[in-house]
Backbone as a printed PyTorch tensor [residue, N CA C, xyz], in Angstrom:
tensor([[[-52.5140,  30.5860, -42.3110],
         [-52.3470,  30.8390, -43.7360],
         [-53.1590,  29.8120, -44.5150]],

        [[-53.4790,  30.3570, -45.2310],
         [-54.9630,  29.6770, -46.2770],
         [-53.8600,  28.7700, -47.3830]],

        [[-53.8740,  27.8280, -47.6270],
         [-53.9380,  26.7710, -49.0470],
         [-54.7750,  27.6110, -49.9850]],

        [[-53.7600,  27.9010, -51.4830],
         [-54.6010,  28.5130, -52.2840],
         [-54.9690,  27.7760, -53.0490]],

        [[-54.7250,  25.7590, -52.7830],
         [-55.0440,  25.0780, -53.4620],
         [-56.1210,  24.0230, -52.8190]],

        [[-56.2780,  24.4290, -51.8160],
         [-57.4560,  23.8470, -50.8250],
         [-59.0480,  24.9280, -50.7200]],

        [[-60.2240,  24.0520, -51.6280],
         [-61.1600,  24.9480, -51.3760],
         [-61.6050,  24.7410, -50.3140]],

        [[-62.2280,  25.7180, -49.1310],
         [-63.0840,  25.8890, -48.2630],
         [-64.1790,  25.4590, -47.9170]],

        [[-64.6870,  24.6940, -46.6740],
         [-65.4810,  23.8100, -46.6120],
         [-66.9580,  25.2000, -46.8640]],

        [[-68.2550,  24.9950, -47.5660],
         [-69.0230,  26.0420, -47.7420],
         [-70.5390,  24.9030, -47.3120]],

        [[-71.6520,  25.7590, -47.4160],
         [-73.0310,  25.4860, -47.7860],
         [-73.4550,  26.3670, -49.1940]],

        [[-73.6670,  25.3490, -49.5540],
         [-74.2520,  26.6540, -50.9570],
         [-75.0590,  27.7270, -50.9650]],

        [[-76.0860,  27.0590, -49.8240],
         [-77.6860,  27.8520, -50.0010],
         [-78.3320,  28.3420, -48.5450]],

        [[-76.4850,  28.7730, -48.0450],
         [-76.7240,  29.2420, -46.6820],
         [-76.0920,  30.8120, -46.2900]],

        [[-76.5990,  31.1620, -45.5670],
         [-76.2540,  32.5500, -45.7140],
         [-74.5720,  32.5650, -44.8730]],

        [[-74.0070,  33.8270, -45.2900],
         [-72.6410,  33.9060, -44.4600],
         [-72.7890,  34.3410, -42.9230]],

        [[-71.5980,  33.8350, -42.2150],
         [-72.0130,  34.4290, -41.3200],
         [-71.1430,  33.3660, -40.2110]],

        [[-71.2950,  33.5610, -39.0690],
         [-70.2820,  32.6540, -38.0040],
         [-71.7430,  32.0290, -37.2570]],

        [[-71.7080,  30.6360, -37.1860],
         [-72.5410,  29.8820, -36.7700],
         [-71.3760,  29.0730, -34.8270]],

        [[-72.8030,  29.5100, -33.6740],
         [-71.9580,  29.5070, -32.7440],
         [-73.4900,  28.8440, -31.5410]],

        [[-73.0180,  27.6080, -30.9120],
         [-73.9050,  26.6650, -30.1690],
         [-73.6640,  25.9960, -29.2340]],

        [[-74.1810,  25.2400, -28.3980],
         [-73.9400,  24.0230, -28.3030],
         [-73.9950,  22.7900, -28.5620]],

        [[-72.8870,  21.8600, -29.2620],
         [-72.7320,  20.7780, -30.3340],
         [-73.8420,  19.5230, -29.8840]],

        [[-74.2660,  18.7850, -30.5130],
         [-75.0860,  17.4840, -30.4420],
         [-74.2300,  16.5770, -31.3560]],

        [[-73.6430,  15.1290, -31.1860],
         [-73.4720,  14.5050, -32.1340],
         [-74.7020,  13.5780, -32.5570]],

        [[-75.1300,  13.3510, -33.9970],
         [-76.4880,  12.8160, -34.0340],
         [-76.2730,  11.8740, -35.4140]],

        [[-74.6880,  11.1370, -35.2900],
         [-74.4450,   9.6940, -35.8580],
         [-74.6280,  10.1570, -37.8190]],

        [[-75.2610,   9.5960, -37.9810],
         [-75.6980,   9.8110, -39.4140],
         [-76.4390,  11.0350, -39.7400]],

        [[-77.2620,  11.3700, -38.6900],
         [-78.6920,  12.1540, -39.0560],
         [-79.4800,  11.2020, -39.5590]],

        [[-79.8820,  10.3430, -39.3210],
         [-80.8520,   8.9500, -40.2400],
         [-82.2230,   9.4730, -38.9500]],

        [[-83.4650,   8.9640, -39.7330],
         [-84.4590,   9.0160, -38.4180],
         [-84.2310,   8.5600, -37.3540]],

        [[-84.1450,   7.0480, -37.4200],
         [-83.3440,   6.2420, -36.1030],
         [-82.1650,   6.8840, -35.4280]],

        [[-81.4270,   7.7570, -36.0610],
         [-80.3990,   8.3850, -34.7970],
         [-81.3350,   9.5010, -34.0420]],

        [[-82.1560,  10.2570, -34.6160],
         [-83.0190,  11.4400, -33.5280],
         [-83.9850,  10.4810, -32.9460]],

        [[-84.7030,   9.2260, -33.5180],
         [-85.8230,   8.3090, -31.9440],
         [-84.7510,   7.9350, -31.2720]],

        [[-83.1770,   7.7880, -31.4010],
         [-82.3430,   6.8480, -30.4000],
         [-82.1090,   8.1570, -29.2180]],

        [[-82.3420,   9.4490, -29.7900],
         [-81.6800,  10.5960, -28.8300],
         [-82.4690,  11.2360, -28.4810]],

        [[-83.8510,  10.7820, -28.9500],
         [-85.1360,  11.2470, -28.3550],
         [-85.1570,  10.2450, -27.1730]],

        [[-85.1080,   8.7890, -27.4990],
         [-85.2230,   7.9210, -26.3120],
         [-84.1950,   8.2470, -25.0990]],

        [[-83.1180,   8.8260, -25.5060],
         [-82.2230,   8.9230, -24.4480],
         [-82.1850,  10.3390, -23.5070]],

        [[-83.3410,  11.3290, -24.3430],
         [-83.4410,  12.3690, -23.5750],
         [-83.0390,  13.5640, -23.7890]],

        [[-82.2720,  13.3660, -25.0130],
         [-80.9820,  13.9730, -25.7800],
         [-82.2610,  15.4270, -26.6150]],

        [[-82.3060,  16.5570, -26.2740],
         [-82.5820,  17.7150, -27.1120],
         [-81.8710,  18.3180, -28.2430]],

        [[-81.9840,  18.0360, -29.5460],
         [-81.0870,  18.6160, -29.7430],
         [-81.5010,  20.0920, -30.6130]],

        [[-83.0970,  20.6560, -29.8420],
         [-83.6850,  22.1820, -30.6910],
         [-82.7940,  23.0560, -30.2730]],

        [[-82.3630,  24.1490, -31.4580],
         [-81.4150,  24.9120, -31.2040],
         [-79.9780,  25.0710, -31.2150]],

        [[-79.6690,  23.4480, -31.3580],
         [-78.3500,  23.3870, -31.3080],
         [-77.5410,  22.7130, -32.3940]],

        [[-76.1380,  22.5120, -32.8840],
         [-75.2030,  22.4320, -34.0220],
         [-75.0940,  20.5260, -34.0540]],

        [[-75.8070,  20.3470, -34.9530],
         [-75.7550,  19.0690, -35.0720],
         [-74.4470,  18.3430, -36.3760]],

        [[-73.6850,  17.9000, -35.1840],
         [-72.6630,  16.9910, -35.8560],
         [-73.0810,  16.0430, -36.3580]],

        [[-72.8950,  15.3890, -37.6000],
         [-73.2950,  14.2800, -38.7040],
         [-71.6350,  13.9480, -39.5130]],

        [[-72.2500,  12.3250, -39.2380],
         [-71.3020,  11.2700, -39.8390],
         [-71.7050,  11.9470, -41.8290]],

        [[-71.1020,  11.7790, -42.0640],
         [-71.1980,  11.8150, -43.7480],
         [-71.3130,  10.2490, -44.6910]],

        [[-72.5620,  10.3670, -45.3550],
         [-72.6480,   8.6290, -45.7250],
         [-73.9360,   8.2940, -45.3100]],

        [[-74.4610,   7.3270, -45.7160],
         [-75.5060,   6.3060, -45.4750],
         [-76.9060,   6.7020, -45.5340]],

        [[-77.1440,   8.0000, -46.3010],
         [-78.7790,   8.7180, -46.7880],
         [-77.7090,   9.6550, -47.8080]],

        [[-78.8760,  10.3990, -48.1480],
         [-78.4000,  11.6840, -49.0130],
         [-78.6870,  13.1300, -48.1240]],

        [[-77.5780,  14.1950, -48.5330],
         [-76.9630,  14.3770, -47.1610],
         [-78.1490,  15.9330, -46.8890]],

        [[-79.3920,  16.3660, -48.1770],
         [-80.1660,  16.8000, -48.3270],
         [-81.6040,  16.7190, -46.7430]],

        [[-81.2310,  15.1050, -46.9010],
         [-82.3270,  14.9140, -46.1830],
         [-82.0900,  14.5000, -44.4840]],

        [[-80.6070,  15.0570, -44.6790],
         [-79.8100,  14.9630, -42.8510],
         [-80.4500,  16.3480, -42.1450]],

        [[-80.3390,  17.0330, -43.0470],
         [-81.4580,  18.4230, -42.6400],
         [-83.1360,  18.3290, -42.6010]],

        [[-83.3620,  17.8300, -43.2460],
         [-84.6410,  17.6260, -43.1460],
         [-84.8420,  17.2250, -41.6270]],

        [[-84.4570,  15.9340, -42.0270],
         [-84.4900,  15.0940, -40.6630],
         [-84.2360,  16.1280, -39.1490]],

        [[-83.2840,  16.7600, -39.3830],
         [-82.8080,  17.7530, -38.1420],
         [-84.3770,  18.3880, -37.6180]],

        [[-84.6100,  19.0230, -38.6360],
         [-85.9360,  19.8580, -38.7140],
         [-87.5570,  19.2690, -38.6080]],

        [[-87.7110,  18.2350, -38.6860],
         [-88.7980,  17.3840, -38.4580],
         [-88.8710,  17.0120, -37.1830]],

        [[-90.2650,  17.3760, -36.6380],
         [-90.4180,  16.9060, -35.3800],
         [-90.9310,  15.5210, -35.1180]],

        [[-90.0620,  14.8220, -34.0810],
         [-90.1460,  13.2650, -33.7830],
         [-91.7030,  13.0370, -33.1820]]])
């Protein structure tokens, strides 16, 4: 049962739909967390990247996802 006083976690400028992967945790999303998981071997193309919330602006945690190291 839904809270009709709790809004729903959303993306604004993302389409609907059920998003389904295998998870990566990738700390902040900061550059230094993808060279630390590049150094370790860690792939994470294709897959649902978990991010800490905090410490950049959270615009450019995607970016970052999407930029190749």
């Amino acid at each position: 049962m839904k809270d009709k006083d709790v809004v729903q976690p959303f993306l604004g400028y993302s389409p609907s739909g059920k998003a389904s992967g295998e998870l990566v945790y990738v700390n902040y999303g900061r550059v230094q967390d993808f060279e630390q998981l590049k150094d370790l071997s860690v792939n994470v193309t294709g897959k649902i990247a978990i991010m800490r919330y905090g410490k950049i602006f959270r615009g450019n945690k995607v970016i970052f996802y999407y930029q190749p190291l």
